[in-house]
C-alpha positions in Angstrom: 0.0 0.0 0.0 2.7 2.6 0.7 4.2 1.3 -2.5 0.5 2.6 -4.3 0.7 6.1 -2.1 3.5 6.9 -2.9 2.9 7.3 -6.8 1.4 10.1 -5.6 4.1 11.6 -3.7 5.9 11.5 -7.2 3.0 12.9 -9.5 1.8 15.7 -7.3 4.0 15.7 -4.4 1.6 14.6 -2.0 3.3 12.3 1.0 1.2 9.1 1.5 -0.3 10.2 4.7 -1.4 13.0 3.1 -3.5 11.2 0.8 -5.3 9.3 3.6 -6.1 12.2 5.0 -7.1 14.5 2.1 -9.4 11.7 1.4 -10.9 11.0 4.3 -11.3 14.8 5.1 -13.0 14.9 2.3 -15.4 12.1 2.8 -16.5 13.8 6.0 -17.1 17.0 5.0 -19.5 15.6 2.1 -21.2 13.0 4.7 -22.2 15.8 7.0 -23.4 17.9 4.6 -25.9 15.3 3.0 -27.1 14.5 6.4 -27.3 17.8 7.8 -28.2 20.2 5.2 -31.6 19.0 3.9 -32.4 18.7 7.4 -31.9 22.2 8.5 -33.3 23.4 5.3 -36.6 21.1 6.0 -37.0 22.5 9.8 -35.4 26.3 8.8 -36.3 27.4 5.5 -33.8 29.5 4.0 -32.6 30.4 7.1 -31.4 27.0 7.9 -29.6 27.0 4.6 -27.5 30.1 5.7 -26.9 28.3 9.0 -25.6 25.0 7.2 -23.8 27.0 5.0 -21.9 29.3 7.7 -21.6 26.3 10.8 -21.4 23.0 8.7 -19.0 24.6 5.5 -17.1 26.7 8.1 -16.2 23.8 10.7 -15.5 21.7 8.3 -12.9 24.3 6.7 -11.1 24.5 9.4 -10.8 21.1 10.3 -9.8 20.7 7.0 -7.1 23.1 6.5 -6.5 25.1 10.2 -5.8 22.0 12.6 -4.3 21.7 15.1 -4.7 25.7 16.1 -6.6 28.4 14.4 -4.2 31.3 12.8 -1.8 29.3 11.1 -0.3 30.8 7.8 -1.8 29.2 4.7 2.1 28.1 3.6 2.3 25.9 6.8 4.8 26.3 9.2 9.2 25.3 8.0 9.8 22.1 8.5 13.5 21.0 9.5 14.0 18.7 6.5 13.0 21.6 4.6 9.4 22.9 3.1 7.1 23.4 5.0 4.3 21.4 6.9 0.8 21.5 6.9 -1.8 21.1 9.9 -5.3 20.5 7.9 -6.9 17.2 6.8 -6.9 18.0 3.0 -3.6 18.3 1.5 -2.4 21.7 -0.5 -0.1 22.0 -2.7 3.5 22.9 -1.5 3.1 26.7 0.2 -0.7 26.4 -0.8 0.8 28.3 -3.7 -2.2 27.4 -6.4 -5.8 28.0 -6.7 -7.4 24.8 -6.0 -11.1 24.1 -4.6 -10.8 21.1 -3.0 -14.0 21.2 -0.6 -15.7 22.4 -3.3 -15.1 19.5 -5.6 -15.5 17.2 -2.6 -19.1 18.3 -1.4 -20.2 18.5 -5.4 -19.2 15.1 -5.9 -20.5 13.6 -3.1 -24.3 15.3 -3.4 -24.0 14.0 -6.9 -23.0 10.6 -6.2 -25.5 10.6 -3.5 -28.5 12.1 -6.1 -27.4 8.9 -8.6 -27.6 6.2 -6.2 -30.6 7.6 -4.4 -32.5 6.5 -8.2 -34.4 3.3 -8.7 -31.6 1.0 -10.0 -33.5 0.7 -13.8 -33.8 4.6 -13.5 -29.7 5.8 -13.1 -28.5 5.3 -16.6 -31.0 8.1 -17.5 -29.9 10.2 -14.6 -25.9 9.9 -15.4 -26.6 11.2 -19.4 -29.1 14.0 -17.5 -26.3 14.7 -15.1 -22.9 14.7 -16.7 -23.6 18.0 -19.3 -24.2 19.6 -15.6 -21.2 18.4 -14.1 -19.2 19.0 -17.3 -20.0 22.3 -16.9 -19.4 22.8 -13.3 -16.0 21.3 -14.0 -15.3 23.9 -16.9 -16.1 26.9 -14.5 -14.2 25.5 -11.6 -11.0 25.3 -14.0 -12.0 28.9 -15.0 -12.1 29.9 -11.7 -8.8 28.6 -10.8 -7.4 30.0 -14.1 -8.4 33.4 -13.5 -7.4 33.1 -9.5 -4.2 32.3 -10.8 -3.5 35.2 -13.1 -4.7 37.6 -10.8 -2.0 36.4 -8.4 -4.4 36.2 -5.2 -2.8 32.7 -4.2 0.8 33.1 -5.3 0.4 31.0 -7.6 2.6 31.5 -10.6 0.4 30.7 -13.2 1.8 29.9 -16.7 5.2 31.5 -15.4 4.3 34.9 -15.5 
């Protein structure tokens, strides 16, 4: 298994632990969500959307990028072997130097794996062909997104080397 992990260490530079945890901060954030959310919006209204919005998105944020402590630069803190290291569940890139939406992607593709197999079984082929044009084009504005976070140099990312 470390064997496995570690391919990703050498495509992306994510340490194998990292990828655990990246994961399975992920997975959490996008379990709570489906349980909680419709809930509060079902007793709330609106109001309980802006409340899973602000408590459940925002606790989850920080347990996925501010552990152990709150206030802890986005670039992590130097690491003796060099780098830096970072305290979240999700891993970022090295310095968090690039725009990347990783809870975003995480929550999207959980509700919409929830939404597929929450259809009678003779019923999801139907729904994937009426889904994927929508996530298609969630996935084209997210790599906008990113694209145009990039160039205007909010992250520090250095975007096509300017």
């Amino acid at each position: 298994m470390v064997a496995w992990l570690s391919t990703y260490n050498a495509a992306l530079g994510m340490p194998p632990v990292s990828v655990i945890t990246t994961i399975f901060g992920a997975f959490c954030a996008s379990f709570a969500l489906i349980v909680c959310w419709p809930k509060l919006v079902q007793n709330f209204g609106a109001i309980g959307g802006f409340m899973a919005a602000a408590f459940l998105v925002g606790t989850f944020w920080l347990l996925n990028h501010k552990l152990p402590g709150f206030g802890i630069a986005p670039e992590g803190i130097p690491h003796p072997d060099g780098g830096s290291k970072q305290f979240g569940l999700i891993y970022q890139a090295y310095r968090g130097a690039c725009p990347w939406v990783d809870m975003g992607i995480a929550i999207a593709s959980g509700f919409w794996l929830d939404s597929l197999l929450g259809t009678k079984k003779g019923e999801r082929a139907a729904a994937v062909k009426e889904s994927v044009p929508r996530a298609l084009f969630a996935l084209a504005g997210g790599i906008f997104g990113g694209a145009v976070t990039g160039l205007v140099g909010w992250t520090g990312a250095n975007l096509f080397g300017y």
